[in-house]
N, C-alpha and C positions, 0 to 999 in steps of 0.2 A: 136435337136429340143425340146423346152420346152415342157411339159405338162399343161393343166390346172390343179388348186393347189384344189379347189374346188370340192365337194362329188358331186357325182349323186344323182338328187333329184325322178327322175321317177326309179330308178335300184333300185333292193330289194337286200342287203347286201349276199350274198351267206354264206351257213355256212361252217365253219371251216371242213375240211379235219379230218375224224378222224385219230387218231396213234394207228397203228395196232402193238400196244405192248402188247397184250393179246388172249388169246384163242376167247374171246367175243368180242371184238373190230375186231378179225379176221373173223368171221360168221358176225356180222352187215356189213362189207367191202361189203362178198358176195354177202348178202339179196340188196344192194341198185342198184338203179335201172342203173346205170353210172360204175359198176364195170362188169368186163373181168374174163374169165376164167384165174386160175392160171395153168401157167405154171411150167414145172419141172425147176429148179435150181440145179446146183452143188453145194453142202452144203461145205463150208471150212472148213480144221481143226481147230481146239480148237486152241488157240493163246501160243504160248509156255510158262511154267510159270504156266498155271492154275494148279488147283487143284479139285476134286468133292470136295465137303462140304456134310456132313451128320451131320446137328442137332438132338440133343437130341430129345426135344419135336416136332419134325415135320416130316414129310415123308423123306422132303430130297429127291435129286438126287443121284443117286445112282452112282457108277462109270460101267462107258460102254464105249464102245468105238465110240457112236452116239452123233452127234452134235445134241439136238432138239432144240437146245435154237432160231432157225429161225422162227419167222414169217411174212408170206405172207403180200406182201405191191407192191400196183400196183402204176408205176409212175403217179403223176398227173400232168394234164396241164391245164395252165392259158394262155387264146389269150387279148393282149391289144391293142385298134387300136388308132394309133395316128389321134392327130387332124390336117388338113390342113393348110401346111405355105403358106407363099405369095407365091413364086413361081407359088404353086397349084392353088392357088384360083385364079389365073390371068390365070395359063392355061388353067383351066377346069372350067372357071365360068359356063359352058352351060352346062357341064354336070351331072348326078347325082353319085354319092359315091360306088363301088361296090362292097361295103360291106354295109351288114345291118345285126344290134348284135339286138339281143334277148335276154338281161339278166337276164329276170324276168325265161324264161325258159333255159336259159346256152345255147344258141343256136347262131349262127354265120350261115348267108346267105349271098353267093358268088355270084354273078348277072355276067349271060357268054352274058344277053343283056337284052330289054324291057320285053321280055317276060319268059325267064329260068333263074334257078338259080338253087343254092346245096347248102345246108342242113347241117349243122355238128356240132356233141353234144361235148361241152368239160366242164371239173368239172369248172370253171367259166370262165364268160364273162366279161369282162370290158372295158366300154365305155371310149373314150378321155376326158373324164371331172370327171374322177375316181382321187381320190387325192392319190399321195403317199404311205400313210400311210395305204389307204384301199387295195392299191397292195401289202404291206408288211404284212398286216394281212394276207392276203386270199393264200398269195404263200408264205411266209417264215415264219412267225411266225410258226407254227405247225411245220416245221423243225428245226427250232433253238428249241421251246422246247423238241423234241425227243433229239438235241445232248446234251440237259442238263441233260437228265433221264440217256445219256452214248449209243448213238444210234447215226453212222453215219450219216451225211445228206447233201445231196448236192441240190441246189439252180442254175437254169442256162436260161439263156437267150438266143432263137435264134430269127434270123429274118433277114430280108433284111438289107442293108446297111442304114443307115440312119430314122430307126423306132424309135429309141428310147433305145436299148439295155444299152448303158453305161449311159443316165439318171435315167432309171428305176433300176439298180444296184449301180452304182457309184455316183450317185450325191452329193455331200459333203455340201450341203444348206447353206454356208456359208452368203450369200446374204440372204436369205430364209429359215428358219430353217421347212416349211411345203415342201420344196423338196428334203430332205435328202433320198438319195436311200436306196436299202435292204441291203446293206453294213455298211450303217451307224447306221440303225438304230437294225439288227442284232445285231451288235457290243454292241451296250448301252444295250437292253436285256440279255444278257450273263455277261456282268462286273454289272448290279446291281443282278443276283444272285449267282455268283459262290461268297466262302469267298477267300480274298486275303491269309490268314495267313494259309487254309489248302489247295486250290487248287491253281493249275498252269494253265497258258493261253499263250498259244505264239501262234504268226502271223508269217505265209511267204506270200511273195507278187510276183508271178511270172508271165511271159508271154512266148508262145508259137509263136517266130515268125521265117519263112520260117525252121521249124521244127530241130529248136534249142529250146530249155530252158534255156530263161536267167531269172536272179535272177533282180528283179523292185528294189530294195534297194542296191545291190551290184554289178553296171551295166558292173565290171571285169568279174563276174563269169558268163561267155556268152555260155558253154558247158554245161549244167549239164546232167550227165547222171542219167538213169530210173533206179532202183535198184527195182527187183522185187523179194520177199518171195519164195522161193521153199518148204516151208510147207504150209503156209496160203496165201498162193497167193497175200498179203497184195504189194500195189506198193508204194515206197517213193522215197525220194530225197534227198540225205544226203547230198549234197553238198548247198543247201539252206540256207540263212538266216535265224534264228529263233530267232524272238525279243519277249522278254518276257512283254507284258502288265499287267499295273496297274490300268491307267484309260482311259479315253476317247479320251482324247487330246492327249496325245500319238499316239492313234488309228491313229486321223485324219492328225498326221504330216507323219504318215507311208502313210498314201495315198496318200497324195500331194508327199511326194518324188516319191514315185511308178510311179502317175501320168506323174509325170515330164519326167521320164525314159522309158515312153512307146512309142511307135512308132504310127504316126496319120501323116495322109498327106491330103492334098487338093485335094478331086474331085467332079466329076460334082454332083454327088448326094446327097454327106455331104462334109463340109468345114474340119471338124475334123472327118476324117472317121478313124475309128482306124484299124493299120496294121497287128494288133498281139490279140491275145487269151489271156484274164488277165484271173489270177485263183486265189484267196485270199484261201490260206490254214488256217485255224482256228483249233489248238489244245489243247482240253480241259481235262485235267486231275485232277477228282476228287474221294474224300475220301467219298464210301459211307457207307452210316449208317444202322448198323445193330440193325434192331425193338428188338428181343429176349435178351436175358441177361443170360440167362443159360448155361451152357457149352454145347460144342461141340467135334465133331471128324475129324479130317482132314484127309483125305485120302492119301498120297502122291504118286510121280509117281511108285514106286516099289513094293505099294500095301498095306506098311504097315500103322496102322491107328495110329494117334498119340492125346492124350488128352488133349484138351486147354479148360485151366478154362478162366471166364468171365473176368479177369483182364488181362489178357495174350493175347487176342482176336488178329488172324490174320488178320492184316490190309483189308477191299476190294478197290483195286482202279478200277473207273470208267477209261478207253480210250475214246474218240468218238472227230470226226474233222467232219468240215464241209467244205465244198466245196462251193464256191461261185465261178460261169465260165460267163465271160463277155465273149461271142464267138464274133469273128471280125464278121463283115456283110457278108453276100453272095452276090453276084451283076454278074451282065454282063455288061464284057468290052465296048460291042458296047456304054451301058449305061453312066457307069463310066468312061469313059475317057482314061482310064488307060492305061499308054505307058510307055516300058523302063522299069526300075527297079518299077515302082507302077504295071507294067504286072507280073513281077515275083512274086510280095506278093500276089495279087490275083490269082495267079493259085496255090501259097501255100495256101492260105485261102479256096477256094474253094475242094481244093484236099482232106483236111485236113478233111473239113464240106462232104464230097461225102464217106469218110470211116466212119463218125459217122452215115451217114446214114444207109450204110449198114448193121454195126453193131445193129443198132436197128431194121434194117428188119429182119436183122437174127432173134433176137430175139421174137420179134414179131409172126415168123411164124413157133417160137420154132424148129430151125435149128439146128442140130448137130454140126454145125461148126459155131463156130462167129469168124469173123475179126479181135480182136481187135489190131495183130499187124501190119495190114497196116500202121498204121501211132500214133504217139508219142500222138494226141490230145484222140485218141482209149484208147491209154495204162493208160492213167494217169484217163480219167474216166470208167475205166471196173468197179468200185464200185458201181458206180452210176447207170448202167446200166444193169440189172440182177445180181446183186450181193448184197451186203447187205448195203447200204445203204438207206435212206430211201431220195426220189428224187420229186421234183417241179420242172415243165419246165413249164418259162414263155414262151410265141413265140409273137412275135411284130409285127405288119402289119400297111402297108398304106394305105390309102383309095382313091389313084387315082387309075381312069383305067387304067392308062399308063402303072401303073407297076400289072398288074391283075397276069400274068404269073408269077411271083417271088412273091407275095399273095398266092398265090391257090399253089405252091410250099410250104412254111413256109405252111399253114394250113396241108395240108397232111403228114407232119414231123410231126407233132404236134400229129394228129390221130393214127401218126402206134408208135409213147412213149407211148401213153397211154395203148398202148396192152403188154407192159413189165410190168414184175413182177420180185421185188425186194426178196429175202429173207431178212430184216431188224432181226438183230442179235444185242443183248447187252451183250457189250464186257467187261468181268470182271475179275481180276485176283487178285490172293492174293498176298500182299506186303510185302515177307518173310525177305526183308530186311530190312525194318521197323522196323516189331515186333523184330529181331535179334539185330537190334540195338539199342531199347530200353530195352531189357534182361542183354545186355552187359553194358549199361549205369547203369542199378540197379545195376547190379552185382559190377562194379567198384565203385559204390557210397556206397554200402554195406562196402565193402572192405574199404574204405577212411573214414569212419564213424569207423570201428574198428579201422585204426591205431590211430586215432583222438583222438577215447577213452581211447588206451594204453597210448598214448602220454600223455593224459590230467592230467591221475591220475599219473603218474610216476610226471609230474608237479607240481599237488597240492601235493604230498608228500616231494616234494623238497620246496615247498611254506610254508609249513606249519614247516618242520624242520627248514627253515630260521627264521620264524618269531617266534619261541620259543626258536631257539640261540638269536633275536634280543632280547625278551622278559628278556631274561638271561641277557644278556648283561644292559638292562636299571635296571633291579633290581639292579644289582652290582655296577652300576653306582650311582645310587639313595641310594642305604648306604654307597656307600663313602661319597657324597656330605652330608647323614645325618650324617656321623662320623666327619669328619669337621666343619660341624655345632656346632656339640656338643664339639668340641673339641675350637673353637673359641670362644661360650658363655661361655664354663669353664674358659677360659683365661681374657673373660670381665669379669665374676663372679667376679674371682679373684685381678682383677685391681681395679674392684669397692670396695673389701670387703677391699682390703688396704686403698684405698681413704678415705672410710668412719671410719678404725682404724686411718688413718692420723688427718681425720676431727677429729675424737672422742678426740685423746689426744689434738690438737689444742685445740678445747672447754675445756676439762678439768683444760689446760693453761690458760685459758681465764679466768675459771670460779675462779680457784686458787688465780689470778691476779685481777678479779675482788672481791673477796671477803678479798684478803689482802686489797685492798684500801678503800673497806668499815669499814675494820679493823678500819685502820688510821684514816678514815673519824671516827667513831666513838671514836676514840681518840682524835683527833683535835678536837670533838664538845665538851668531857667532860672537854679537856683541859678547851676551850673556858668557858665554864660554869662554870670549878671553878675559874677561872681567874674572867668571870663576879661575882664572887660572893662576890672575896676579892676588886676588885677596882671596883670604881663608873664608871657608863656608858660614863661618860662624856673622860674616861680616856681610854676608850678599841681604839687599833687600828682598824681603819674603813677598812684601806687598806688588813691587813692580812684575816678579813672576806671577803671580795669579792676575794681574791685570793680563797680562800676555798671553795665557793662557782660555781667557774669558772671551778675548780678540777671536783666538784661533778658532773656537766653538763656533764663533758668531760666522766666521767667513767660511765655515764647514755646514754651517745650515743652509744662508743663503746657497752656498752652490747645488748642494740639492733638491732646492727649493727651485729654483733654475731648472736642475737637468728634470723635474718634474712637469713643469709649463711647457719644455722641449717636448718632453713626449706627447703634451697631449694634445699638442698643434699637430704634431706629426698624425698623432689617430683622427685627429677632425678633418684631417685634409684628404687624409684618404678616403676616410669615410664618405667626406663629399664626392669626392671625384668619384665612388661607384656608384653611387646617386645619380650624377649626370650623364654617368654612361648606360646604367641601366633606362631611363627617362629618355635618349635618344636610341638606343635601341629598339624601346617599344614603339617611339613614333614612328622610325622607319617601317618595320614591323605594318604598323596601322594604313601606312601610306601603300606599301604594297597590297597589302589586302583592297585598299578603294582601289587601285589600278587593276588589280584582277578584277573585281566587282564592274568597271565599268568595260572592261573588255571584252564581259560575261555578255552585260545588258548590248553592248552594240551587236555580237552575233545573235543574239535573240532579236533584237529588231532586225536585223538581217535575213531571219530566217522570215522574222513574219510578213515581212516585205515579198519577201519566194511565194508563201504561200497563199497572199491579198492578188499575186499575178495569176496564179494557179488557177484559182478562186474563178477569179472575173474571168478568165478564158472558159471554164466548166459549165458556169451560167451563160456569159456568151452563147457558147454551144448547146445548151439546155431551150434558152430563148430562142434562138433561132428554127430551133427542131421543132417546137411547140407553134411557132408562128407560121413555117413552113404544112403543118398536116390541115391546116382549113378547121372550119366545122365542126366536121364530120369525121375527123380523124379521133380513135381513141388515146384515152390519155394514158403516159407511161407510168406505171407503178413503180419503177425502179426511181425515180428525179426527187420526188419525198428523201429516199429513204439515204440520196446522196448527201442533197443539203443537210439531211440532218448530221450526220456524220462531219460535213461540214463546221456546222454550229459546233456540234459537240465536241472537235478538233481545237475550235477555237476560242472555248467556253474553260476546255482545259488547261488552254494558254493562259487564260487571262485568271485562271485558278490559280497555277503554278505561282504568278507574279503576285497575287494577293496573298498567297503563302508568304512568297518570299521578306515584301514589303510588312504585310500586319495591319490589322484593324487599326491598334490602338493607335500607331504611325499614321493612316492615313485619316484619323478624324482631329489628330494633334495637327494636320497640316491647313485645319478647314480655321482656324484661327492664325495663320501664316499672314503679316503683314503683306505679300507679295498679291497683287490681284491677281493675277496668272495662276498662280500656285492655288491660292482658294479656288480658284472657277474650275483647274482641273479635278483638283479632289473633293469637290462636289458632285462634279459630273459621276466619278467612280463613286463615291455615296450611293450616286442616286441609280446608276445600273446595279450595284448590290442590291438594292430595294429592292429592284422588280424581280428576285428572286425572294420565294417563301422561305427556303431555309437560311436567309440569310440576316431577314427580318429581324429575330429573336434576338441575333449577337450583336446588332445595331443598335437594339436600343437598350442591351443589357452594359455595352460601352460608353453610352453617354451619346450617342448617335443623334436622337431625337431632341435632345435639348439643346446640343449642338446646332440642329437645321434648322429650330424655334429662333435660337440666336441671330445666325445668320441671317433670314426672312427681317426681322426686328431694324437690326444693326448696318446691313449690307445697303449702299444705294446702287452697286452695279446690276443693271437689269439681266444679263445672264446668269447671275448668283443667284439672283432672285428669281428666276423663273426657275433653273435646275431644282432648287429646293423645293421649292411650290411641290415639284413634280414625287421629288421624292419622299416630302411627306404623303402626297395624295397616293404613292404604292405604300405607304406603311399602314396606311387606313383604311387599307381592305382589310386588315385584321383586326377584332371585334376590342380584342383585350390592347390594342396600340392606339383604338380609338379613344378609349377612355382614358388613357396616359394623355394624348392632344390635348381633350377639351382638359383633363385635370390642368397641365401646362399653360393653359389660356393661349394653346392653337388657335381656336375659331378667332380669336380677336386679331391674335396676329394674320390669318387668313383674310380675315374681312376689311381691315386696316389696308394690305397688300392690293385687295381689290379695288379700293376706294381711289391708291394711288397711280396701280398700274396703268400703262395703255395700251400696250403690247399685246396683241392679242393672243400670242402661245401663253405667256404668263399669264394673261387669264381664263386660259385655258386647264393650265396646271390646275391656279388655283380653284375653280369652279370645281375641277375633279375631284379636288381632296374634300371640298363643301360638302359635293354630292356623294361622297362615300360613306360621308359621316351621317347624312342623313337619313342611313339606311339603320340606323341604331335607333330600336325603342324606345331605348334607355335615355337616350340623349336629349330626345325633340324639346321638351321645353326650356332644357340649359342651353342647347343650338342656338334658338329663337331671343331667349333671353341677350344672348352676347352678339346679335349680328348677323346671323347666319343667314338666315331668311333673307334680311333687308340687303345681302351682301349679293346673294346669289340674284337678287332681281337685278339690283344694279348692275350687274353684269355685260345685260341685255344692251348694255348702249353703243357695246363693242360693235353688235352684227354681225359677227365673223360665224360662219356656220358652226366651225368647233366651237367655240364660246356656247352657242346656243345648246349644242347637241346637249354639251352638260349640264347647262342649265334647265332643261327639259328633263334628262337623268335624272337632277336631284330633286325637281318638284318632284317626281313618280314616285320616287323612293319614300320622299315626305307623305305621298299624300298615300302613299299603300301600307305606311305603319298607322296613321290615323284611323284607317278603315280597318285593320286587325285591331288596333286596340277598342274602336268601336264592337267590333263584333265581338270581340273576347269581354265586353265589359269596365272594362277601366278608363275607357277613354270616351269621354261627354263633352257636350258643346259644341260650338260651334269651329269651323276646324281654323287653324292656327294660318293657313295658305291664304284662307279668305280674307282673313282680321289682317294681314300684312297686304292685302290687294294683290294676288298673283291672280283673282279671275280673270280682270280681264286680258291680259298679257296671253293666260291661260288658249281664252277664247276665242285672240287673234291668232294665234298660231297652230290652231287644231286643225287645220288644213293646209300647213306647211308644207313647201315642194318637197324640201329635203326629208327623207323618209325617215332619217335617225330622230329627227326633232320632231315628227309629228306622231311616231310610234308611243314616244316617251308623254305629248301631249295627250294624247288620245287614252292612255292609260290612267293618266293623272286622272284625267277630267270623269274617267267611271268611278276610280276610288271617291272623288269626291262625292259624287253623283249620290254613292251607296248608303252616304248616313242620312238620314231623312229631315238632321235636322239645319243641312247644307242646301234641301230643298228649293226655299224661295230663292235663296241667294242664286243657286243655279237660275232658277228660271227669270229671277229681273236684271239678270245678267248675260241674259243671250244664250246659254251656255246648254239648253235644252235644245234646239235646234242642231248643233254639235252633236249631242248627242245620240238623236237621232239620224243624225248622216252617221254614224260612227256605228251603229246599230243594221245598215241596211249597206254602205258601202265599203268599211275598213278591211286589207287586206288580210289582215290577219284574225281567221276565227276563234283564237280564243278571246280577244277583247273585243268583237262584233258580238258576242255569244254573253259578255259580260255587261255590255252597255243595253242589248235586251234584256235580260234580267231584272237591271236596273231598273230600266224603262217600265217593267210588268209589277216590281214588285212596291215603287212608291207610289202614295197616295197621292201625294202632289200632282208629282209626272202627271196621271190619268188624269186627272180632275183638270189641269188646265191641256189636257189636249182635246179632251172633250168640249173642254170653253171655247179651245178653239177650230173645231171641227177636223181636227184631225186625225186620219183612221192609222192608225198603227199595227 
């Protein structure tokens, strides 16, 4: 039956329920005019696990053996009267309503005819044209914020068969986001205040029907039994589903399935009258914040007091659930219809609702004896009902006469809740395994920081003797090449200085030959002229003069033709000679420069020598201080923050030198004929790697195909194992992985494996396998080339590292098969089994070494998880595993995962039933 969605315009808002989580909140309770005497309670033990805390600067609890942390909180109740359906209004048009609400003074009157009626006060009244929201304010909200302070609270609805119970709790507004019940909107208050990243929230969704407990989300598990605390009397339900929420929508797909799996049949009074008792468990666990900063003292259970500085703080975690109880309706059959098996739910329903009353009369009239184990609906709210949680009971009514007697029923329920009294307790314990595993986490991060540093400087000392044998080496180099030089331009020198003795006597010839013909020529003219002098002109030969003169032309060309090849010996010669002298110029020049260059590199190894002394005396003195406090001494906060400054000191050094030197230099050296020379600029390779920003400009250089090379090519086993190593840091990154296998890495990986025997180098190379197998993308081209068959081979090392990795990359393999199983792309049978890693798998799930059997014990639940891996597990031994891994593994998120497992395959059950085994 709907409700109106619309606020009461004549009803004055009632106010909010205070939370009696204080000494003063607990006296205003008293003082108001609507509170009961409190009754006595059995105060519960302290929750196992706590601890008293005694701060420094404050009083502090002191340790006692007295619970006080209860305070008094009486349950309150809210009456809501539905509005009239057709049916009503057609049967009873002639008559008037036999109830009439009062909500300006909280008051409800029962009409027994025209003239009497009764009278009865409850903390609010709400009319049928109250909205929603204003029923979630005034009865849940105040409880849901108690369970966020860390304080139980339970939420619960009774009434007659068809009032309204499962609209005003369960309504999902899906149609209408203004009729979303107390579940729904609960639900959204709680996930926009808890944090996602420091608290946890899980949901179970169950129902109470002919007193069984079945699970609403897992409608196999139709038995669940009660498990009740024999210290703190605390009741749960281990065998429940626990879904871990993140947002909202999740919320409401959990309730639609729930919905779907609850029990609702057809009768005369409602169409969907529900058969069974929903209870929505909500469990909220948060990190609370401690206001102070100063140190403290922890008290522990044997008395002695232990002192925790402010960085060291033992965690506090909040517990607190909340209860939300859709009870079925109560009715009479003559009403209801009810025949057959819809007789047997109601006389479970009714049975069930006739012990929670008693229960509360008990209490009520402060009875020595309560009920609560007639009946299973008793046991599971004893919290709620004089006990500590903090409790709102709506009660729902109709307003015909017809059903006056099941009215005036629900109201008097409702009167004798109100005379119970809660002790309301906030539940807080320290999280010793928190702060232990953050101690443990520095301490190991301490430790990996020293060896990093031993490592680093042992490194730069081997860096810096390379690069000043390199230094060595181009000096000796650079005066051969000047010695040849010189030894070349001596040989031109000499060539030229003959050319030019050649040239020289040539000229001299020249000059010799030209000055005999002028000789002659001066002969021939004197001849000529005394010849003109004894005979007349008319008688000289004309011919023998212009021979003479043809002469003369001839030996006036040649000599300029001469003083022409003079010159131009002269300009070649010079020319050369500034040649030889600028070309020895520059070598000296270049020679200086390597002599300063390496003058440079020896006071840098010089310095880093000072500083590798520095260093070791610092830790020295660090180790000894740390070894000297025992125990129980606290650890210094200052020794982190030196080494790292340390690192970072000498992280800069080894920056400056990779400045100085150059990528492209030091992966042209990784092809260097010299084995010494390749193994050290591998080594620096592969320390580049294991830096992420350095990744990118490795293999934008040629880096990666370089170390594919190497691996391939190289037979020295520290070539090989360095590279191994520093492909396996390149293949932590997703987009370098798929450059490998492009490359035909896995082969060369697997190849490496087949040949190595060294167990660090198959150690590297296992790493690099197992990183890759962490790619979705990859697994069948992996498997396809070796990968698989590579990394089993492995195993024949024995060497724990060997293992660990090999352990790694099965997990990695078998935890991408089970996502792609669950996401859908990925069918059959899985790719681990069909290569035979089960049984490998199956001898090593109880391995000493903790690395190798974490990594097994994860493997073997992925596998576990696809159903169609089933038999294989179980004629494989591999179920028995699984079940130790389920009941003893240290770590609860894979104990947590391998029950799941265990609950959620057919297989598993069927053959643990075969074979009598109770799980």
């Amino acid at each position: 039956m709907a409700f109106a969605s619309h606020n009461s315009k004549n009803g004055l808002h009632a106010s909010r329920l205070d939370r009696p989580l204080s000494v003063n909140s607990m006296k205003s309770l008293a003082s108001s005019p609507t509170a009961l005497t409190p009754t006595s309670t059995r105060p519960k033990s302290a929750a196992p696990g706590s601890s008293s805390v005694q701060r420094r600067n404050g009083t502090g609890a002191q340790k006692s053996g007295k619970d006080d942390s209860g305070v008094s909180g009486r349950v309150r109740v809210a009456v809501r009267l539905r509005p009239r359906n057709a049916e009503e209004l057609a049967a009873d048009a002639d008559f008037a309503d036999c109830v009439e609400l009062l909500p300006e003074l909280k008051r409800l009157k029962l009409r027994k005819n025209n003239w009497d009626c009764e009278t009865y006060q409850f903390d609010e009244v709400l009319t049928e044209t109250a909205s929603q929201k204003r029923v979630y304010e005034v009865v849940a909200k105040p409880v849901v914020e108690s369970v966020l302070e860390g304080y139980n609270g339970t939420v619960m609805a009774y009434g007659q068969t068809g009032t309204g119970k499962t609209f005003t709790l369960g309504r999902l507004g899906e149609e209408d986001c203004a009729d979303r019940g107390i579940m729904v909107r609960a639900m959204e208050d709680i996930l926009a205040d808890i944090s996602p990243e420091h608290d946890t929230l899980t949901v179970s969704y169950l129902q109470l029907y002919m007193e069984t407990v079945q699970d609403l989300l897992a409608p196999e598990r139709d038995n669940i039994a009660i498990v009740e605390d024999p210290k703190t009397g605390d009741v749960s339900l281990p065998g429940t589903t626990l879904v871990e929420l993140k947002d909202q929508k999740s919320f409401l797909e959990l309730l639609q399935t729930g919905e779907a799996n609850r029990f609702a049949s057809n009768t005369k009074l409602n169409t969907e009258s529900s058969r069974s008792h929903a209870l929505l468990l909500v469990n909220v666990k948060r990190s609370a914040k401690n206001k102070q900063e100063k140190d403290f003292v922890i008290h522990n259970e044997n008395g002695n007091s232990v002192h925790v500085s402010k960085g060291h703080r033992v965690p506090t975690i909040r517990k607190s659930k909340l209860l939300i109880v859709d009870l079925a309706g109560s009715e009479r059959v003559d009403k209801s219809g009810s025949e057959g098996h819809q007789l047997e739910e109601a006389k479970a329903i009714n049975l069930s609702l006739t012990s929670l009353g008693k229960c509360i009369n008990a209490l009520a009239e402060n009875s020595p004896h309560v009920p609560t184990r007639d009946s299973k609906l008793t046991r599971l709210l004893r919290d709620s009902f004089g006990g500590t949680a903090r409790t709102s009971l709506i009660i729902t009514i109709g307003p015909s006469p017809r059903h006056r007697g099941e009215t005036s029923s629900t109201i008097l329920f409702g009167q004798r809740a109100m005379k119970v009294e809660n002790m309301v307790k906030l539940k807080e314990e320290f999280d010793y395994k928190s702060l232990c595993r953050r101690l443990e986490a520095e301490l190991d991060k301490l430790i990996a920081d020293n060896e990093r540093q031993a490592q680093a400087i042992f490194d730069g000392e081997e860096d810096m003797e390379r690069k000043l044998e390199e230094a060595g080496t181009r000096v000796a180099e650079a005066e051969s090449k000047v010695a040849a030089a010189l030894e070349v331009i001596s040989k031109e020198k000499q060539r030229q200085q003959k050319e030019l003795v050649e040239m020289m006597q040539n000229l001299q010839i020249e000059r010799a030959h030209r000055e005999r013909l002028e000789l002659e020529l001066r002969e021939n003219v004197q001849d000529l002229q005394d010849k003109k002098k004894i005979l007349e002109p008319e008688n000289i030969h004309k011919e023998e003069l212009s021979d003479l003169k043809q002469m003369l032309e001839k030996e006036c060309e040649l000599r300029q033709q001469a003083e022409r090849e003079l010159d131009a010996f002269k300009r070649e010669e010079k020319k050369l000679t500034n040649g030889i002298t600028e070309r020895l110029e520059q070598e000296l020049l270049e020679r200086e420069k390597l002599e300063d260059e390496i003058k440079s590199l020896k006071q840098q190894l010089l310095q880093v020598h000072v500083d590798a002394e520095e260093r070791s005396r610092t830790i020295g003195k660090g180790s000894s201080a740390r070894s000297s406090g025992g125990s129980n001494s606290t650890i210094s906060l200052h020794t982190p923050s030196n080494m790292k400054d340390t690192i970072n000191g000498q992280r800069a050094t080894i920056a400056k030198l990779f400045e100085q030197v150059g990528l492209q230099k030091i992966l042209s050296l990784l092809e260097s004929e010299d084995v010494d020379v390749r193994v050290h600029a591998v080594k620096v390779v592969a320390n580049l790697a294991a830096e992420e920003v350095n990744q990118e400009k490795i293999v934008e250089a040629g880096g990666l195909g370089s170390l594919l090379t190497l691996l391939q090519s190289s037979e020295d086993e520290t070539i090989r194992r360095v590279a191994a190593g520093a492909i396996a840091n390149l293949a932590m990154n997703e987009t370098n992985q798929e450059l490998i296998m492009a490359q035909g890495g896995i082969g060369l990986l697997a190849r490496t494996a087949d040949d190595a025997e060294d167990p660090q180098t198959l150690r590297m190379v296992a790493g690099a396998i197992a990183n890759l197998c962490g790619n979705d993308k990859l697994q069948i081209k992996l498997r396809e080339e070796g990968g698989i068959r590579a990394l089993l081979g492995m195993v024949r090392s024995r060497h724990a590292d060997v293992l660990a990795q090999v352990a790694r990359g099965i997990a990695n393999f078998a935890k991408c098969e089970s996502r792609g199983a669950a996401q859908g792309y990925r069918t059959g049978r899985s790719l681990l089994i069909e290569d035979g890693a089960l049984p490998w798998i199956v001898a090593n799930a109880n391995n000493e070494a903790s690395s190798i059997r974490r990594h097994i014990e994860l493997a073997l639940c992925h596998l576990a998880q696809h159903e169609v891996n089933a038999k294989d597990v179980v004629s494989g031994g591999a179920l028995w595993e699984l079940i130790r891994i389920s009941r003893e593994c240290s770590r609860e998120d894979i104990r947590s995962l391998a029950q799941r497992t265990l609950n959620a395959s057919p297989t598993f059950q069927a053959e643990l039933r075969r074979l009598h085994v109770t799980y």
